[in-house]
C-alpha positions as CSV (number, residue, x, y, z in Angstrom):
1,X,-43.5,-77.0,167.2
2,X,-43.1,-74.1,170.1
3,X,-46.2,-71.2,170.1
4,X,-44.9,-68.1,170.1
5,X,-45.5,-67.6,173.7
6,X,-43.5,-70.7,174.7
7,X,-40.5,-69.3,172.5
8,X,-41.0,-66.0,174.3
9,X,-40.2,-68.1,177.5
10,X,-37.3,-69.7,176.3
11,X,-36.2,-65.9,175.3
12,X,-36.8,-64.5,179.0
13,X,-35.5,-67.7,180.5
14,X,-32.0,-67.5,178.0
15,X,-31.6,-64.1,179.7
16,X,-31.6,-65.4,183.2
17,X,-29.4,-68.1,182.3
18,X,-27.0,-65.2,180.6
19,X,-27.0,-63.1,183.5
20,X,-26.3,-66.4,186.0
21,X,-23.1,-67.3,183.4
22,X,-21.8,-63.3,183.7
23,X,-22.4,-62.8,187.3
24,X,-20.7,-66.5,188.3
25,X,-17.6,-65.9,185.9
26,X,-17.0,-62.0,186.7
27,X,-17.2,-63.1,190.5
28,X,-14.7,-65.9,189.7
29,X,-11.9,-63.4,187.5
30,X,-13.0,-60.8,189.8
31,X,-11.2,-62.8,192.7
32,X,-8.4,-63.3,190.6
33,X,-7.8,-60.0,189.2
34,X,-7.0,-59.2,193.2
35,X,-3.9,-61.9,192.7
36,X,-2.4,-59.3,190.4
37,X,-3.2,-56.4,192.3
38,X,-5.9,-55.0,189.8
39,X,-9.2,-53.8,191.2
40,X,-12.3,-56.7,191.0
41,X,-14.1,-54.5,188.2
42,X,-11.0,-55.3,186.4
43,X,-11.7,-59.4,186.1
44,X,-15.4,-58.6,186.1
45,X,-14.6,-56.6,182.5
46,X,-12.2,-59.3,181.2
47,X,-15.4,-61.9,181.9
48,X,-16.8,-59.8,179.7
49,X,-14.3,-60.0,176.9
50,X,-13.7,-63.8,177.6
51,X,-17.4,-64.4,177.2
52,X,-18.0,-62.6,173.8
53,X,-16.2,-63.4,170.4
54,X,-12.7,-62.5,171.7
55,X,-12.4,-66.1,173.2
56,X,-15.3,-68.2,173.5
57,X,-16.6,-67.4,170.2
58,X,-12.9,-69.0,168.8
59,X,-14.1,-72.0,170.7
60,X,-15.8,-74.9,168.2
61,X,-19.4,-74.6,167.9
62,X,-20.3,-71.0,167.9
63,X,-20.9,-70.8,171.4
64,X,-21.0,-67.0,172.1
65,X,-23.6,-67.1,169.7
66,X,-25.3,-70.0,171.7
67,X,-24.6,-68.9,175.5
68,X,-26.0,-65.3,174.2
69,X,-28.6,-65.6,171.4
70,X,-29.2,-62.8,169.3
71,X,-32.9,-62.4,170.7
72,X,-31.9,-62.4,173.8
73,X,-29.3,-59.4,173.7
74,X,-32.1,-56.7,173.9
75,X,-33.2,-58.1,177.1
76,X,-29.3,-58.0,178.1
77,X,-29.0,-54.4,177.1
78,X,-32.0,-53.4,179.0
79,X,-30.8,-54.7,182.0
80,X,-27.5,-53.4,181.7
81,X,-28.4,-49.6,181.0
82,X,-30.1,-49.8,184.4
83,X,-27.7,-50.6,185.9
84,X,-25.4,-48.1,184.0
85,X,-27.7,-45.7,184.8
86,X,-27.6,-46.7,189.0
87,X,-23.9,-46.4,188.1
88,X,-23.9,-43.0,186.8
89,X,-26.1,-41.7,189.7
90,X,-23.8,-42.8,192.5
91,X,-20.9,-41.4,190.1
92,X,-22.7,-37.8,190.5
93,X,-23.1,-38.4,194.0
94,X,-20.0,-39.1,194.8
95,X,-18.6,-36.0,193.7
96,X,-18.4,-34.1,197.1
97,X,-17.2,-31.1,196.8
98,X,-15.0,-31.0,200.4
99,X,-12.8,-33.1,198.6
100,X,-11.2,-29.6,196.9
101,X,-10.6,-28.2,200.6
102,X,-7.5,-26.5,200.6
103,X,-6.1,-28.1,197.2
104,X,-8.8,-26.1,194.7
105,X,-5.6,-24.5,192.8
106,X,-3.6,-27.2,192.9
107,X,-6.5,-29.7,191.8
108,X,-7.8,-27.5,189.1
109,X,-4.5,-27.0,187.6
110,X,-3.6,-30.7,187.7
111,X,-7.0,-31.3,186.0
112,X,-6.9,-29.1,183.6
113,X,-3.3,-29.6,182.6
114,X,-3.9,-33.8,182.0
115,X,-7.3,-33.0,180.2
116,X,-6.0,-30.3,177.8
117,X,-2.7,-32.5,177.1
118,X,-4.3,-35.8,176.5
119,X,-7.6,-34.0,174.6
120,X,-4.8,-32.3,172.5
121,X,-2.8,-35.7,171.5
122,X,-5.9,-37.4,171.3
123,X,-7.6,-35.3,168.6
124,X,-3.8,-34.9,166.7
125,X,-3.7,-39.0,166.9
126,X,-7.7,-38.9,165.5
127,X,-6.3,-37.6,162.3
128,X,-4.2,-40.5,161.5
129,X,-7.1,-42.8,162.7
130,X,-10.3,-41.1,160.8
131,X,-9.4,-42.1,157.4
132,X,-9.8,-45.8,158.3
133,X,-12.7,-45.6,160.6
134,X,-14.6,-42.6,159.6
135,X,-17.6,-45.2,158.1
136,X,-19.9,-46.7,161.0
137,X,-22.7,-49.1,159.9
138,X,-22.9,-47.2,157.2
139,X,-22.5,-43.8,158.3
140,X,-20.0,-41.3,157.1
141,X,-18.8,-39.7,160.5
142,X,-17.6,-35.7,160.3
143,X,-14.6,-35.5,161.2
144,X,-15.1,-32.9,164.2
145,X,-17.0,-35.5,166.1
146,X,-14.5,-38.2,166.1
147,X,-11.7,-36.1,166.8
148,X,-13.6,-34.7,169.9
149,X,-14.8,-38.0,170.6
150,X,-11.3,-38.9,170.7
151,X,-9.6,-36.2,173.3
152,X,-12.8,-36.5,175.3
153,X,-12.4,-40.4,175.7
154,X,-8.3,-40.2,176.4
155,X,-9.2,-37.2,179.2
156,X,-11.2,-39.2,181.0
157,X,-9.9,-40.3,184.5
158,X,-12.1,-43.1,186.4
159,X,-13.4,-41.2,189.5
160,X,-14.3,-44.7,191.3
161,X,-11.9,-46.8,190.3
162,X,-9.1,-44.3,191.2
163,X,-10.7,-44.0,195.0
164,X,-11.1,-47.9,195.3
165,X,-7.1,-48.1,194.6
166,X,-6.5,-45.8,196.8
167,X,-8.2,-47.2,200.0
168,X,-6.9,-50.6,199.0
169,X,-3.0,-48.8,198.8
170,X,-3.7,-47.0,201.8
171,X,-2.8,-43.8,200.4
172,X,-5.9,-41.9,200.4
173,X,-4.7,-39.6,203.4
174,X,-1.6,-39.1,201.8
175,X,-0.8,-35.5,199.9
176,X,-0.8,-37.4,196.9
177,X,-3.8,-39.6,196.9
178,X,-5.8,-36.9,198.0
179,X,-4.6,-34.3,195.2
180,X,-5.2,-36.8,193.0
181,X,-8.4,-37.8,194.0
182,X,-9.8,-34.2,193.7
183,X,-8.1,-33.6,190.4
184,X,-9.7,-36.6,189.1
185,X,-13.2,-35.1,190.4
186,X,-13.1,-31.8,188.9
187,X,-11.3,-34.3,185.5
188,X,-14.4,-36.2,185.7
189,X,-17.2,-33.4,185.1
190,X,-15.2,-31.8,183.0
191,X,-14.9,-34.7,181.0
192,X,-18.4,-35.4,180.6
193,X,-19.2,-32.0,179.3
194,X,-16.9,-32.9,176.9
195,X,-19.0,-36.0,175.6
196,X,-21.8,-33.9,176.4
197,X,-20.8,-31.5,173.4
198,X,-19.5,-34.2,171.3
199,X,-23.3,-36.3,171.7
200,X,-25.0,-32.7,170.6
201,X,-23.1,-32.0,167.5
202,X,-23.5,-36.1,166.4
203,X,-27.4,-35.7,167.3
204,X,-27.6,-32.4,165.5
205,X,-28.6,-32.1,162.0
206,X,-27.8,-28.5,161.3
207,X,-25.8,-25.4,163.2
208,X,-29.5,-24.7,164.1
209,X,-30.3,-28.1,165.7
210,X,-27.4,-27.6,168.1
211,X,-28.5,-24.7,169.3
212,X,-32.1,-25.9,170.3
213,X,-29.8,-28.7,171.9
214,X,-27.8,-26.4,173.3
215,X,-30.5,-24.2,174.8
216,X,-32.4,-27.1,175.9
217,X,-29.4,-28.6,177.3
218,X,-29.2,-25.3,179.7
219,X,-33.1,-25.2,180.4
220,X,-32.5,-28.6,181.6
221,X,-29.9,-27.5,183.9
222,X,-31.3,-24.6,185.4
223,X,-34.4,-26.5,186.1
224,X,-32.4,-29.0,187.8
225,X,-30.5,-26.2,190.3
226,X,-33.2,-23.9,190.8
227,X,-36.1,-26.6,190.8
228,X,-34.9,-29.9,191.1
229,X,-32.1,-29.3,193.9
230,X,-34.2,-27.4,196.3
231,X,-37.0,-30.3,195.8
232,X,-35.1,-32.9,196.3
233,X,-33.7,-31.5,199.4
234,X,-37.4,-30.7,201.0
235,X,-38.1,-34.3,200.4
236,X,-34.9,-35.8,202.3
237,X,-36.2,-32.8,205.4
238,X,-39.3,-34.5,205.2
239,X,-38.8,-38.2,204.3
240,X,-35.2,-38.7,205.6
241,X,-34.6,-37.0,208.3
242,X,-33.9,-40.3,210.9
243,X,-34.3,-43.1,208.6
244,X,-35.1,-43.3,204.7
245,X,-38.6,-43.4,203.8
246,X,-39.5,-46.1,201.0
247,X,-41.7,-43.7,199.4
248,X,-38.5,-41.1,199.2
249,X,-36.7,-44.2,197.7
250,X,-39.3,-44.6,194.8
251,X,-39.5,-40.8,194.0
252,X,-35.9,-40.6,193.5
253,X,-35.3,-43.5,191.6
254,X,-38.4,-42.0,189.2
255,X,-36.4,-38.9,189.6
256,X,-33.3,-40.6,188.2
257,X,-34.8,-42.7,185.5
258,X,-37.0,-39.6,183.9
259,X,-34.4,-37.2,183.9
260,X,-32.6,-39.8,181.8
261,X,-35.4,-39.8,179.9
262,X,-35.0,-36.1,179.6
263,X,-31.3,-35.7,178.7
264,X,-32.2,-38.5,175.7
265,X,-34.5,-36.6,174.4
266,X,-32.6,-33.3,174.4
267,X,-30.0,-35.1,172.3
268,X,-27.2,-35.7,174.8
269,X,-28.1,-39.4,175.8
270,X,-29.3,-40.9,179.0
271,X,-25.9,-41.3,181.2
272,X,-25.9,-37.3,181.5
273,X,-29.0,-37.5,182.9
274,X,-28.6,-40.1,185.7
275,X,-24.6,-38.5,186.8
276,X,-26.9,-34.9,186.7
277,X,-28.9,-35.7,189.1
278,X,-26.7,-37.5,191.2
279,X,-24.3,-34.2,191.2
280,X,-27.7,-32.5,193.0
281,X,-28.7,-34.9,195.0
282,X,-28.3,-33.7,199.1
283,X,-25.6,-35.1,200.7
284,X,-26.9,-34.7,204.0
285,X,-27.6,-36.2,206.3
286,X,-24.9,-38.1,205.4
287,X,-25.0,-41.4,207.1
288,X,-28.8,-42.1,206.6
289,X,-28.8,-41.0,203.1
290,X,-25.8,-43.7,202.8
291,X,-27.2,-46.3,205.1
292,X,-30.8,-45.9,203.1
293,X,-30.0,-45.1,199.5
294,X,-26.3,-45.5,198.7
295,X,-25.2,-48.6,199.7
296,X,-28.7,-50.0,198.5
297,X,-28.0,-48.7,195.2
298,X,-24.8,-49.8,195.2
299,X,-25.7,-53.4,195.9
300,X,-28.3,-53.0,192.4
301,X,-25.3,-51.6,190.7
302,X,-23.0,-54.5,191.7
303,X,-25.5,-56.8,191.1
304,X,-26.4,-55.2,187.2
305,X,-23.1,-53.9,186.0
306,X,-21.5,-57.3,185.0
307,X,-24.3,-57.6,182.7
308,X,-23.1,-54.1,180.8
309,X,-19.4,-55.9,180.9
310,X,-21.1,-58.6,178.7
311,X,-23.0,-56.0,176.4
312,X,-19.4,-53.9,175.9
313,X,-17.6,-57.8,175.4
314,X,-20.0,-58.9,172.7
315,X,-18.4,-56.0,170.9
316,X,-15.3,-56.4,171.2
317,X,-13.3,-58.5,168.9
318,X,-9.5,-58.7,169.6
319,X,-9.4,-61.4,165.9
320,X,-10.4,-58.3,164.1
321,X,-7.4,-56.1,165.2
322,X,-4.3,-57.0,162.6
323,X,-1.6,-55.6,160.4
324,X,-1.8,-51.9,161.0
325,X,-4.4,-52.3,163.9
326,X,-1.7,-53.3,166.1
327,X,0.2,-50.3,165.1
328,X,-3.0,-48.3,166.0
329,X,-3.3,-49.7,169.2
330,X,0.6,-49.3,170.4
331,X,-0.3,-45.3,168.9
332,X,-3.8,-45.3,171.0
333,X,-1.9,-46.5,174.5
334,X,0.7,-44.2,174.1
335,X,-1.0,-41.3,173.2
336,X,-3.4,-42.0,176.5
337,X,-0.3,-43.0,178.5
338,X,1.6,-39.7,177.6
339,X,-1.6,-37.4,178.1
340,X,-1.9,-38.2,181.8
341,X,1.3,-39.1,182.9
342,X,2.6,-35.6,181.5
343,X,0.3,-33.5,181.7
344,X,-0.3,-34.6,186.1
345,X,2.8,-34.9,186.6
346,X,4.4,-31.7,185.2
347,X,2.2,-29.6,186.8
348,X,2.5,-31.4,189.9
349,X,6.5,-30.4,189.7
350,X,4.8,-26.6,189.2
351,X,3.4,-26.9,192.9
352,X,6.6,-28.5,194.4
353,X,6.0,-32.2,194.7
354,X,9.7,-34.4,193.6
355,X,9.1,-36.0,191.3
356,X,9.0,-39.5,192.9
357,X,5.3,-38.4,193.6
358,X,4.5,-36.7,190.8
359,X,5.4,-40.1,188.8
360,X,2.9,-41.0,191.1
361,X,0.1,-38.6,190.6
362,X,0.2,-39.2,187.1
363,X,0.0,-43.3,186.9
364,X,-3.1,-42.4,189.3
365,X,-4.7,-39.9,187.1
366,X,-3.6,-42.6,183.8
367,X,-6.5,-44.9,185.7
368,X,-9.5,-45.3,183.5
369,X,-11.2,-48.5,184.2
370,X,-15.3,-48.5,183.9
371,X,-15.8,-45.1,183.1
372,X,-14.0,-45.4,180.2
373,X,-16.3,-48.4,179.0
374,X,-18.9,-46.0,179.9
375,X,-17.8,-43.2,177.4
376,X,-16.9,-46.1,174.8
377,X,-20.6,-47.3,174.4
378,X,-21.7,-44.0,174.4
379,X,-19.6,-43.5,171.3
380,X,-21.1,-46.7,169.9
381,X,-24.3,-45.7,170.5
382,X,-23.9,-42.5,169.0
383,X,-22.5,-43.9,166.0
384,X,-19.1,-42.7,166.6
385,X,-16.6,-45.8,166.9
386,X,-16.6,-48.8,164.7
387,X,-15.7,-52.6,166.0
388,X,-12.0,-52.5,165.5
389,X,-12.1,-48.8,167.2
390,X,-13.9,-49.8,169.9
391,X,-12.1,-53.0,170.8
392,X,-9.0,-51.1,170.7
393,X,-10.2,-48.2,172.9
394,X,-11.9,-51.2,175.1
395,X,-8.3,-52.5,175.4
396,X,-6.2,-49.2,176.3
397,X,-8.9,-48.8,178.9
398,X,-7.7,-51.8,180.4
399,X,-3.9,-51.3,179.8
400,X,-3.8,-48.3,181.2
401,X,-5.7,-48.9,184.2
402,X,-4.0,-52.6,184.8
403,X,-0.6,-50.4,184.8
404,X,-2.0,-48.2,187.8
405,X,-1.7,-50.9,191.1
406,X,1.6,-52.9,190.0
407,X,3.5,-49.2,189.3
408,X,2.7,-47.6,192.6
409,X,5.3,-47.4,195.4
410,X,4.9,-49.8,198.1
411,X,1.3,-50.9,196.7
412,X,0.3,-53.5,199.2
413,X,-1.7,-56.7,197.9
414,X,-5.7,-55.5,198.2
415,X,-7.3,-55.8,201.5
416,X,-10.3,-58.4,200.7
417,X,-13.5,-56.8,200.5
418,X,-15.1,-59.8,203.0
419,X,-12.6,-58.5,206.0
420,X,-12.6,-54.8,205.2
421,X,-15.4,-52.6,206.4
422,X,-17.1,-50.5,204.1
423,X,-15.4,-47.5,202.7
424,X,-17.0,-44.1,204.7
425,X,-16.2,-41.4,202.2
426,X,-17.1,-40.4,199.1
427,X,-15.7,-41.8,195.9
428,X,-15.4,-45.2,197.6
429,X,-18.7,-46.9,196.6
430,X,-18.6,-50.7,195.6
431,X,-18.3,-50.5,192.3
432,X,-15.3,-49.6,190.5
């Protein structure tokens, strides 16, 4: 018989194994997914998927539940919220805001116009939804918080996944990739207040618990701008001025992990904190702070985030979806579909584009990839979707983002990432 400390081993060693299957077979579809003209992160999420009871667990012998043993999944989680965490922080950083140069109007009104449209269809579609998944483990979920759980998760356009496709199409110095690109900035923040609302009122007991979250929430801000901000930027002066420091390196990654820490236990969960203080971090000077921090963390978050594409594919069951779910589904993809392909490309039309390009500014702004898987598991977390909700949010995330590359006009095949230098600006990180 085993001691306990030998069947810890086996445990730790299980993990290992796991992350070696997920990071082989991602890399593997990864490649593929390029053969199609879909962005790696898209094979690296259908690994995912394959991997969990989708697929392999049809398979004789239970294997899902052998490759990935139930004791071992904590271990897998861990490791994947740090590296959805990394993720999150380079999100934030990303957001730059020289990107709105010259196209604020047009960019806000583009944002705002897809958010509010696909917010709108998505809480209307919520009310034929609720009455068949408003139970969660248990739980009896308000109405209000699905609904706006709902819109917030159809608004959502993926930041880094959008800027990948574009350098690989070549169009990000074209009028439309670059409109698109800030819309989808300004889309993103404005989305993730959004969940950030939606996380307080399903962590709040009482009208008065919001409002401690809700004036904690600002504290937290404010200490970030006027405390936070200025700090950080006195320690790049001092400790990244000609080349990084490793000692600047280990402050901000204790930076980034405590104010996770923080936002968790203000009752808004951990992935606010992390894109928060991304969004402050200095920016300058730029290529240093890139050479010495960025693409580092980029590498950890390339390494890391195929483990969170295993974690979301153990929950997602594509057997459970039948009769009526299919029905759902169709309604969930169209109602995602319609919200950003409208709302883009009619107020593109406003500011003069024909409408060959607005058709175009909308299929970009339709792209939700990873971030979408990001707001997905928040809503798990937070007790918001059930399975069969979440798988079928899990799959119009990929629809919609696998309809992006083959729809756009003149869309090369991707430039491989071996022969292509790295991406320079921001919103082009490795992960997408």
């Amino acid at each position: 018989m085993r001691s306990l400390a030998q069947h810890s081993d086996l445990i730790v060693a299980a993990v290992m194994a796991d992350i070696a299957i997920v990071l082989v077979v991602g890399a593997v579809l990864g490649r593929l997914a390029r053969f199609v003209r879909q962005p790696p992160v898209m094979g690296e999420i259908v690994a995912g998927i394959v991997l969990g009871p989708s697929l392999l667990g049809l398979l004789p012998g239970h294997l899902t539940a052998r490759v990935f043993p139930a004791e071992a999944r904590p271990y897998l989680n861990a490791v994947a919220q740090v590296g959805l965490l990394v993720f999150m922080f380079g999100v934030g950083w990303e957001f730059d805001k020289r990107l709105l140069k010259g196209r604020r109007g047009a960019a806000g009104a583009v944002s705002l116009s897809s958010i509010a449209l696909a917010f709108g269809l998505g809480v209307v579609l919520a009310t034929t939804l609720y009455h068949d998944h408003s139970t969660v483990r248990g739980h009896h979920i308000s109405f209000t918080a699905f609904a706006l759980f709902i819109g917030a998760a159809m608004s959502i356009t993926a930041f880094p996944v959008l800027a990948r496709m574009l350098t690989e199409h070549r169009m990000m110095d074209s009028p439309v990739g670059a409109l698109a690109l800030a819309s989808a900035a300004i889309d993103d923040v404005l989305a993730w207040c959004l969940l950030a609302l939606v996380a307080a009122i399903v962590t709040a007991s009482g009208s008065g618990d919001l409002l401690q979250i809700a004036g904690l929430a600002v504290l937290y801000v404010a200490v970030l701008v006027l405390v936070v901000r200025p700090l950080l930027a006195y320690f790049v002066r001092r400790w990244a001025r000609d080349r990084v420091s490793p000692l600047f390196v280990v402050v901000l990654i204790a930076g980034l992990f405590l104010s996770s820490y923080a936002t968790t236990w203000i009752g808004i969960h951990a992935i606010f904190g992390a894109f928060a203080f991304g969004f402050v971090m200095p920016r300058e000077p730029a290529d240093v702070l890139r050479e010495g921090i960025k693409r580092p963390l980029d590498h950890v978050s390339m390494v890391l985030m195929p483990v969170f594409f295993i974690v979301t594919g153990l929950n997602v069951d594509i057997s459970s979806i039948s009769g009526r779910g299919y029905l759902e589904l169709a309604g969930i993809i169209a109602v995602a579909c319609a919200g950003k392909l409208l709302g883009a490309a009619a107020t593109g039309r406003v500011f003069g584009m024909p409408w060959r390009e607005a058709r175009t500014l909308g299929l970009l702004m339709n792209t939700r990839g990873l971030t979408e898987l990001v707001i997905l598991n928040a809503g798990v977390t937070l007790g918001v979707l059930d399975g069969r909700m979440f798988t079928m949010m899990v799959l119009m995330a990929l629809v919609t983002t696998g309809l992006t590359g083959p729809l756009l006009p003149n869309a090369p095949v991707p430039v491989d990432e071996a022969t292509r230098p790295a991406p320079q600006m921001a919103g082009t990180g490795s992960r997408t």
